[in-house]
C-alpha positions as CSV (number, residue, x, y, z in Angstrom):
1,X,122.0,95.1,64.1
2,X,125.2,94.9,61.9
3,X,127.1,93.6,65.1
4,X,125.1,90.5,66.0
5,X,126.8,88.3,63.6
6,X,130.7,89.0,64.7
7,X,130.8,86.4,66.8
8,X,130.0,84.1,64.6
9,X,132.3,85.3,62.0
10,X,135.0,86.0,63.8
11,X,134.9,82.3,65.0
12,X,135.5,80.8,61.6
13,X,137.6,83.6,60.3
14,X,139.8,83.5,62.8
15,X,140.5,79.7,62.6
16,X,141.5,79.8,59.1
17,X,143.6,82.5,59.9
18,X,145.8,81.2,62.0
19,X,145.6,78.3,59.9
20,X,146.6,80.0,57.3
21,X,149.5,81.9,58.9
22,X,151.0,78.2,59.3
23,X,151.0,77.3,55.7
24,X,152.1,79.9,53.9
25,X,154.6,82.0,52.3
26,X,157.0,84.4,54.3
27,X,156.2,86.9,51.7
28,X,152.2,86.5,52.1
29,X,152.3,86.4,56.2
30,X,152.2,90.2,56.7
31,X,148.7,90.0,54.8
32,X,147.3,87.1,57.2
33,X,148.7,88.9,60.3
34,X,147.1,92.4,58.9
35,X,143.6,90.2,58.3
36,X,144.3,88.8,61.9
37,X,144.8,92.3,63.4
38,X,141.7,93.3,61.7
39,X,139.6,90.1,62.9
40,X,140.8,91.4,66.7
41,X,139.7,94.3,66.2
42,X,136.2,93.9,65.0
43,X,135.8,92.6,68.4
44,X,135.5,95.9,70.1
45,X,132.2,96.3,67.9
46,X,131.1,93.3,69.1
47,X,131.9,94.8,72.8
48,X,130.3,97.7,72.1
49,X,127.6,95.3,70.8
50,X,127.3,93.6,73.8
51,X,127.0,96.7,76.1
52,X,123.8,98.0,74.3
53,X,122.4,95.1,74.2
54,X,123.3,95.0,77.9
55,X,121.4,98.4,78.1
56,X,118.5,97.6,76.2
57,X,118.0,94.8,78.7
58,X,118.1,97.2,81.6
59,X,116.1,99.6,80.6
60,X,113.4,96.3,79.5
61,X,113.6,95.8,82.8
62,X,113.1,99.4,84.4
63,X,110.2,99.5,82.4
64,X,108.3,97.3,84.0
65,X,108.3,99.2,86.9
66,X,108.3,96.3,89.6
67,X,108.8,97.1,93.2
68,X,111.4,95.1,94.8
69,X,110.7,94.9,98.7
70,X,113.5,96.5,100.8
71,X,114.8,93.7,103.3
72,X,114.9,91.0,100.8
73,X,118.1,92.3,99.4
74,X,120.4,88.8,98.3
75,X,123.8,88.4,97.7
76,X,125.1,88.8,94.2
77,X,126.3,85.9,92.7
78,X,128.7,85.8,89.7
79,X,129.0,82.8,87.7
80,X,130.7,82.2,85.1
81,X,127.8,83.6,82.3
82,X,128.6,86.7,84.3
83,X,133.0,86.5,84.3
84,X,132.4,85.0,80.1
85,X,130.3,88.9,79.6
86,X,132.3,90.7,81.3
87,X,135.4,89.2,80.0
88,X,133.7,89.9,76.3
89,X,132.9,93.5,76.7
90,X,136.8,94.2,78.6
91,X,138.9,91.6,76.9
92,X,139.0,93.0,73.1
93,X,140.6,96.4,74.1
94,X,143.8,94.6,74.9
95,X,143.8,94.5,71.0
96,X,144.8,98.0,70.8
97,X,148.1,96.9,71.9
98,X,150.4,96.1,68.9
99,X,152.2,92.8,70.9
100,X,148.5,91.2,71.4
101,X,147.0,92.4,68.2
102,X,148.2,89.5,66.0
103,X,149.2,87.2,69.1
104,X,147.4,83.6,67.9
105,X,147.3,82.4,71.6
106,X,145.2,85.5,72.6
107,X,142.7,85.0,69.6
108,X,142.3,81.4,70.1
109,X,141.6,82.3,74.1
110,X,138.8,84.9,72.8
111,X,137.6,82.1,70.1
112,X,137.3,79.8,73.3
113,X,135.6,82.3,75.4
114,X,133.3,83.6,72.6
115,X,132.4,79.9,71.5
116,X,132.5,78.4,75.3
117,X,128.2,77.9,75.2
118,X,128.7,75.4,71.9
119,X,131.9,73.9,73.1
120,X,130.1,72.7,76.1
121,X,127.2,71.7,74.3
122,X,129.3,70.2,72.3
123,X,131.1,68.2,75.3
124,X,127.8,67.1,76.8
125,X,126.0,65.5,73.8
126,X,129.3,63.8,72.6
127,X,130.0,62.4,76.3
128,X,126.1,62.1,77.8
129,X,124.5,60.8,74.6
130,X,126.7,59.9,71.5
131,X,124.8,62.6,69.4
132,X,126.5,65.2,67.6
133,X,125.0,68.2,68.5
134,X,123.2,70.4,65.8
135,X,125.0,73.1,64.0
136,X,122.1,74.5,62.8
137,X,123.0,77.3,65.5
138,X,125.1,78.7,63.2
139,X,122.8,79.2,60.2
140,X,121.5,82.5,61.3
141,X,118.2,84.0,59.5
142,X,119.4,86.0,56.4
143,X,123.0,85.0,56.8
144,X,124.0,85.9,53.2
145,X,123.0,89.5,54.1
146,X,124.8,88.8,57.6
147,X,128.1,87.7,56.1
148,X,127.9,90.6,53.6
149,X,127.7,93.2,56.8
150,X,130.6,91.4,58.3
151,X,132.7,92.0,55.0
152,X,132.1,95.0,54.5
153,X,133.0,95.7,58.5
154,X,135.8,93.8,58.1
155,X,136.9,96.0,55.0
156,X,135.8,99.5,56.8
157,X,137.9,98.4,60.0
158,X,141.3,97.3,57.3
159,X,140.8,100.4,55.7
160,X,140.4,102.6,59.1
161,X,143.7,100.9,60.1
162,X,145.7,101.3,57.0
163,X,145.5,105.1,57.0
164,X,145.7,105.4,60.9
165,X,149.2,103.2,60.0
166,X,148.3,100.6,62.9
167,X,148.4,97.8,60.7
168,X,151.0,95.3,61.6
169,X,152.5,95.5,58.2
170,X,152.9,98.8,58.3
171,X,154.4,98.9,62.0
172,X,157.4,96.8,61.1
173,X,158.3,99.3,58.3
174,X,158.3,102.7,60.6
């Protein structure tokens, strides 16, 4: 699916945005906080992503038509795989608003929360066993195709924006 690969994307995209936005000139910054705005929003696809893959699962699961006995009902338990997917699917629509759609703190809370699995990983290799862990997790099968479906997503959603007028750039001058 054209959606699977967002996270991904929008992890490194989103770091050399806001690295960008540092370095350069006053002139150029309403193009890095438009790309920015644009990054955040691709990440209501990847919600809307998530939920039907969410679905699919469900209806996997109906299919298989097990019987669950009555009294052994148990307590749900939500951990924090549970809070990170539901904070996934609800946390990108606070994007629509124009204070958090370029807000750098917010994206790099969203880059934590989409990247908190390798982060960890990460943590427990460099602190349990003095291995780097491998990034091979990143190379995707057919990422060239991959990365051309997230630019040309990235270029529908700039273009979507830019004649709705929600760009940031275009916000300051109404």
């Amino acid at each position: 699916m054209i959606f699977e690969f967002i996270d991904i994307a929008y992890s490194f995209t989103i770091l050399i945005l806001i690295i960008i936005s540092f370095f350069v000139e006053k002139n150029r910054k309403g193009f890095v906080k438009n790309f920015i705005a644009v990054s955040n929003t691709l990440l209501i696809c990847y919600s809307w992503y998530l939920l039907f893959q969410f679905y699919k699962l469900i209806q996997f699961s109906s299919s298989l038509h097990v019987k669950v006995e009555e009294g052994s009902a148990s307590k749900i338990i939500l951990g924090w795989f549970e809070i990170r997917f539901l904070l996934l699917v609800f946390l990108p629509y606070l994007f629509l608003f124009k204070k958090l759609i370029t807000n750098k703190l917010f994206s790099i809370l969203m880059f934590v929360i989409i990247q908190w699995s390798f982060i960890q990983s990460c943590y427990n290799s460099l602190h349990d066993s003095h291995t780097f862990p491998l990034i091979i997790y990143y190379l995707p099968y057919n990422i060239s195709f991959k990365i051309l479906n997230y630019l040309t997503l990235f270029i529908g959603v700039y273009a979507l924006l830019w004649m709705l007028k929600k760009l940031p750039s275009q916000q300051a001058q109404s």
